[in-house]
Backbone as a printed PyTorch tensor [residue, N CA C, xyz], in Angstrom:
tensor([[[ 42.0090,  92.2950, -36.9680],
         [ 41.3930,  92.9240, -38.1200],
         [ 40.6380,  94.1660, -37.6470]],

        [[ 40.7530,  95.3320, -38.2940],
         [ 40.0990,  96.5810, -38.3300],
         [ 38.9280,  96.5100, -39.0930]],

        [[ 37.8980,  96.6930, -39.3420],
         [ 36.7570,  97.1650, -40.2110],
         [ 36.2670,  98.6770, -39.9070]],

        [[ 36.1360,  99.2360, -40.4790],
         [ 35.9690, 100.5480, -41.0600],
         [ 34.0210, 100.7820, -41.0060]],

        [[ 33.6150, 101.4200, -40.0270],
         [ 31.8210, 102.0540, -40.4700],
         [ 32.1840, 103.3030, -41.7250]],

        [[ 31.0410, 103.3110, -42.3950],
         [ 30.6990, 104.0320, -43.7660],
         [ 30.7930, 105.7440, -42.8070]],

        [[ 30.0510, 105.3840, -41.4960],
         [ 30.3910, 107.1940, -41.0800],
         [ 31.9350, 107.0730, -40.5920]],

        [[ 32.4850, 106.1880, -39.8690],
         [ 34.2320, 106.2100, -39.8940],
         [ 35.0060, 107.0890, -41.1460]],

        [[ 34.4900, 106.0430, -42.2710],
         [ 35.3710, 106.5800, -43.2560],
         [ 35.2440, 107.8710, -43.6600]],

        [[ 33.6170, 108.4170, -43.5580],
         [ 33.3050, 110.0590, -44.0400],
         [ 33.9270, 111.0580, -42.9280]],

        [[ 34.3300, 110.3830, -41.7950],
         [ 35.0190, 111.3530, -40.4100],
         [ 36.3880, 111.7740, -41.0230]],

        [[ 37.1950, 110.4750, -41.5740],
         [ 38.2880, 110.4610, -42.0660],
         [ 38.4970, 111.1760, -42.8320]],

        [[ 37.8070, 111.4510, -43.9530],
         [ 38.2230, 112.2710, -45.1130],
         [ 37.9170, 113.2580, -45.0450]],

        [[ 36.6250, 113.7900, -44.0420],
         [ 36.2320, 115.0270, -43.7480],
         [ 37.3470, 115.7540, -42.9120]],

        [[ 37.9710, 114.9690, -41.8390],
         [ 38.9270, 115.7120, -40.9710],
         [ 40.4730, 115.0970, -41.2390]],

        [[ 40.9250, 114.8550, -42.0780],
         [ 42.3380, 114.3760, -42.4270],
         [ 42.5500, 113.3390, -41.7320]],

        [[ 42.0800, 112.4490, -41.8320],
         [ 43.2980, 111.5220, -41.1090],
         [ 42.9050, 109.7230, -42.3660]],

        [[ 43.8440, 109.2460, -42.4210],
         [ 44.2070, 108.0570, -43.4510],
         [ 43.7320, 107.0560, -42.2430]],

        [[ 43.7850, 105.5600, -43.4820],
         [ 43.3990, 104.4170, -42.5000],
         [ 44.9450, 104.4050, -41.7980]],

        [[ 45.3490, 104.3290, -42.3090],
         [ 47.0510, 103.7290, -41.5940],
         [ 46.9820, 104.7950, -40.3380]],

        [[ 46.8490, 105.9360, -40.2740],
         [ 46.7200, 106.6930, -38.9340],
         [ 45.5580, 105.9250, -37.9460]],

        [[ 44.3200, 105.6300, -38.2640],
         [ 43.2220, 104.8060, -37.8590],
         [ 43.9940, 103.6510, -37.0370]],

        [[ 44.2460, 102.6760, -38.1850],
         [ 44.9450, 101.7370, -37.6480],
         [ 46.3450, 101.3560, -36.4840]],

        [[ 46.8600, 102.4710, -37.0670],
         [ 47.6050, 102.5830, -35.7300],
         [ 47.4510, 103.0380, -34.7940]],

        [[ 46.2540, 104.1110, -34.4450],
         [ 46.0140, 104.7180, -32.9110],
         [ 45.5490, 103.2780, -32.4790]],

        [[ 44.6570, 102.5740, -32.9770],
         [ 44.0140, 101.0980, -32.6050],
         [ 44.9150, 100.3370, -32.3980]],

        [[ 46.1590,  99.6040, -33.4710],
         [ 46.8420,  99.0040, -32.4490],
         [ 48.4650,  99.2500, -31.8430]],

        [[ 48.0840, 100.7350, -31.6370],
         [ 49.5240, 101.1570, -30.8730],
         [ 49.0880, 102.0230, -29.9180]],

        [[ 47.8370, 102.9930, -30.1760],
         [ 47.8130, 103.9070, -29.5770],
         [ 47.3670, 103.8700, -27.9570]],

        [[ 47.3460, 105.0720, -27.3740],
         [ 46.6240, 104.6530, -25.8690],
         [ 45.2510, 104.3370, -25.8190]],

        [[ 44.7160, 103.5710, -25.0440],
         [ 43.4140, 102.7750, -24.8530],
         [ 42.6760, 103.4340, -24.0330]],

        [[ 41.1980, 103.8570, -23.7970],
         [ 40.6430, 104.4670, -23.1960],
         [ 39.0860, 104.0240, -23.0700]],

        [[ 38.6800, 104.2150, -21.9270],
         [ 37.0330, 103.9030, -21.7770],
         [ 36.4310, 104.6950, -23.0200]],

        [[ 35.3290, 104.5950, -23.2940],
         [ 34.6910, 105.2830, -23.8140],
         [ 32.8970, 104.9960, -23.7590]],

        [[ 32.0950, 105.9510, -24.0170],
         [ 30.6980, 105.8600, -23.9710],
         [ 30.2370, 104.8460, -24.7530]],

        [[ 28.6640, 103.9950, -24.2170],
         [ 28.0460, 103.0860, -24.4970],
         [ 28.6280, 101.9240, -25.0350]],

        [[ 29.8420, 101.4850, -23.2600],
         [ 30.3480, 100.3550, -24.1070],
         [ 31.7490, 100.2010, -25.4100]],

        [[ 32.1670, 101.5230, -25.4320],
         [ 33.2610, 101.3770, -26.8460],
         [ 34.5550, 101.8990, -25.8560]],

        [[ 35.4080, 101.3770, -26.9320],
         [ 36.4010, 101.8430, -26.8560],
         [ 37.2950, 102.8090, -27.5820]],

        [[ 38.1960, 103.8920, -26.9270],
         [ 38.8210, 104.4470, -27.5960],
         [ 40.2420, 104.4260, -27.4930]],

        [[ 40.8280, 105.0290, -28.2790],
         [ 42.3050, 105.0300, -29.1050],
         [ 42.3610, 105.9820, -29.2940]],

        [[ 43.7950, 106.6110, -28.9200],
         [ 44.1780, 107.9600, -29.2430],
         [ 45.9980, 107.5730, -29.3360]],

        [[ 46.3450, 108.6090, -30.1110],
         [ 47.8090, 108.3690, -31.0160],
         [ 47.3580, 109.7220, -31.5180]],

        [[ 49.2550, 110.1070, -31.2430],
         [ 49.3230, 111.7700, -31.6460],
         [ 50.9200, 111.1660, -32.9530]],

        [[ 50.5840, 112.1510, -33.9770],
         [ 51.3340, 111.9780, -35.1750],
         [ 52.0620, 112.9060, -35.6680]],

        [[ 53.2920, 113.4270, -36.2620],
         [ 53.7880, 114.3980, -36.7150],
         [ 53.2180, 114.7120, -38.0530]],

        [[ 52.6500, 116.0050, -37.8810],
         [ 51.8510, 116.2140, -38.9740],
         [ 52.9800, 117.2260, -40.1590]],

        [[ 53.3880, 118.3620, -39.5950],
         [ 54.2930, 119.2990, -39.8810],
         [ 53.9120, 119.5980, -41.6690]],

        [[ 52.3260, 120.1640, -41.5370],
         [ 51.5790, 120.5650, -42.6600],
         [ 50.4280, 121.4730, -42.3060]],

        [[ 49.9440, 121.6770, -43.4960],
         [ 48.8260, 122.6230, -43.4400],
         [ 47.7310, 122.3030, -43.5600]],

        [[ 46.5850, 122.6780, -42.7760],
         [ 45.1440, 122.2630, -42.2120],
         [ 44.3810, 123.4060, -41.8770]],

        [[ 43.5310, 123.3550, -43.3960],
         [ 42.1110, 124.6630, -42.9940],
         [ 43.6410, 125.9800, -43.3920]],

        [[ 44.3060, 125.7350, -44.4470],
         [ 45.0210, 127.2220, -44.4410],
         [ 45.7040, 127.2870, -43.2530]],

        [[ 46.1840, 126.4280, -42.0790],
         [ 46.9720, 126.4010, -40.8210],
         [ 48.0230, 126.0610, -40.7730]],

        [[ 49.2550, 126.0340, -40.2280],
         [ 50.2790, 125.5150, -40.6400],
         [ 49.9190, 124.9220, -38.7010]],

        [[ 50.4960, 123.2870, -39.0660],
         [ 50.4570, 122.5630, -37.5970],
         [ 51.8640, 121.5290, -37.3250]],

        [[ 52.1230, 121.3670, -36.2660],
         [ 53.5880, 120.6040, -36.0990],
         [ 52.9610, 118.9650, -36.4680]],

        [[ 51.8170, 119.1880, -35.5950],
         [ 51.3910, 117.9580, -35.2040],
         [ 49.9380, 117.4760, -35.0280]],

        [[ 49.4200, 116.0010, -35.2610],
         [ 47.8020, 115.7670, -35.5470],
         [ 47.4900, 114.4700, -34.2550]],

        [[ 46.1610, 114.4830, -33.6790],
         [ 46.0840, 113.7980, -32.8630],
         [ 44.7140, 113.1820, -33.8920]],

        [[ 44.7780, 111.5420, -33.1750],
         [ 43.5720, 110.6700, -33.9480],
         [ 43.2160, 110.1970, -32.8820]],

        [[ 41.8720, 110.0100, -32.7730],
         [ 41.2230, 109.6310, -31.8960],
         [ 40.1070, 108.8190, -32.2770]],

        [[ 40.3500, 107.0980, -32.1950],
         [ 39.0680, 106.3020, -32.9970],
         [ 38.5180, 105.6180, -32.1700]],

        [[ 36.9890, 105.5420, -32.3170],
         [ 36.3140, 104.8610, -31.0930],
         [ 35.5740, 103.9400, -32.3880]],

        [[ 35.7610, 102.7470, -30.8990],
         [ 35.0450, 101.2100, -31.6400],
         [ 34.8320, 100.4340, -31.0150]],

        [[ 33.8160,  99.0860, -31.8780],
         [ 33.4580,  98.0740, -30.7140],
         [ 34.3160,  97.2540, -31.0660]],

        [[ 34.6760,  96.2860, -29.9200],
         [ 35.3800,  94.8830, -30.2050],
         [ 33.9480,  93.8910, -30.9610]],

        [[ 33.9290,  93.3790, -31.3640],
         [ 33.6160,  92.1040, -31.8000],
         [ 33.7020,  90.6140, -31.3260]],

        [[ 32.8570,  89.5340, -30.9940],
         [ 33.0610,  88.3450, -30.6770],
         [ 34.4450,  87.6310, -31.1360]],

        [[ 35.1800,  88.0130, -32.1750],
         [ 36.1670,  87.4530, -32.7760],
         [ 37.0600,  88.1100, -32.5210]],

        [[ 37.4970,  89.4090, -31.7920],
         [ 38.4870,  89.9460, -31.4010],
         [ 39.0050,  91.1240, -31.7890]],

        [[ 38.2130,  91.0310, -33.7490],
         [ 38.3500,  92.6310, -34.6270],
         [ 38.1350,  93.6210, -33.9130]],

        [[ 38.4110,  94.6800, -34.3940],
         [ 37.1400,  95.5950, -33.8680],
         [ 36.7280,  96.3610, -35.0080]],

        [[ 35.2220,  97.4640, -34.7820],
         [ 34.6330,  98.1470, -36.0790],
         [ 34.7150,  99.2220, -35.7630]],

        [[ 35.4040,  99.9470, -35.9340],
         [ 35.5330, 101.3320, -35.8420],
         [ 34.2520, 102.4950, -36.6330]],

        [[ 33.8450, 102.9240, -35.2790],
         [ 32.5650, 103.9450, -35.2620],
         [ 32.5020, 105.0470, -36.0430]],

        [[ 33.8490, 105.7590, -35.5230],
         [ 33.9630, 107.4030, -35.4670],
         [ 35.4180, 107.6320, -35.1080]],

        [[ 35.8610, 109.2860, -36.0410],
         [ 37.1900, 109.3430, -35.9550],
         [ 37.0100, 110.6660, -35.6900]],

        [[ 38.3390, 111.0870, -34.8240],
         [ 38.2480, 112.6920, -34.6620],
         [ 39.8170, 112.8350, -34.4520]],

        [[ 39.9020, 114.2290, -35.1450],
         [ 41.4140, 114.5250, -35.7650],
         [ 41.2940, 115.7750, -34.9300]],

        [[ 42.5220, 116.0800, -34.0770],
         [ 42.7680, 117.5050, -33.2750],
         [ 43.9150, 118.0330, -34.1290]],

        [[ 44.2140, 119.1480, -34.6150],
         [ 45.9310, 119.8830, -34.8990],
         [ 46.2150, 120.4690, -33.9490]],

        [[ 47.4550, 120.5240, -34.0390],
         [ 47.9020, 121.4430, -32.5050],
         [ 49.8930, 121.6250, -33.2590]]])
């Protein structure tokens, strides 16, 4: 199970990226240390749209979160690269 923080979701909509992108850098994407204890996820996506007036091939997601005693995890914070 994924759970979603209230600033997660405002990252999301502020910088494009959907739960289903979320969810899959988490459980497909590459796994990575991350600060105080979290973990991160990164998964690059074919975007082949426009961002900020940009035209981009492609979108990278990058979600950091804690695991949980039960195995979920809660996802912190999201950050969207175009390229």
């Amino acid at each position: 199970m994924i759970r979603l923080y209230p600033h997660a979701l405002a990252r999301m909509q502020e910088r494009g990226a959907s739960r289903e992108d979320v969810e899959e850098s988490i459980r497909h994407g590459e796994t990575f240390a991350a600060k105080h204890g979290r973990d991160g996820f990164r998964k690059n996506f074919t975007f082949d749209g426009v961002w900020q007036n940009r035209p981009y091939r492609n979108k990278q997601v990058e979600a950091y979160a804690v695991q949980e005693p039960d195995g979920s995890y809660l996802d912190i914070t999201v950050l969207v690269k175009y390229f």
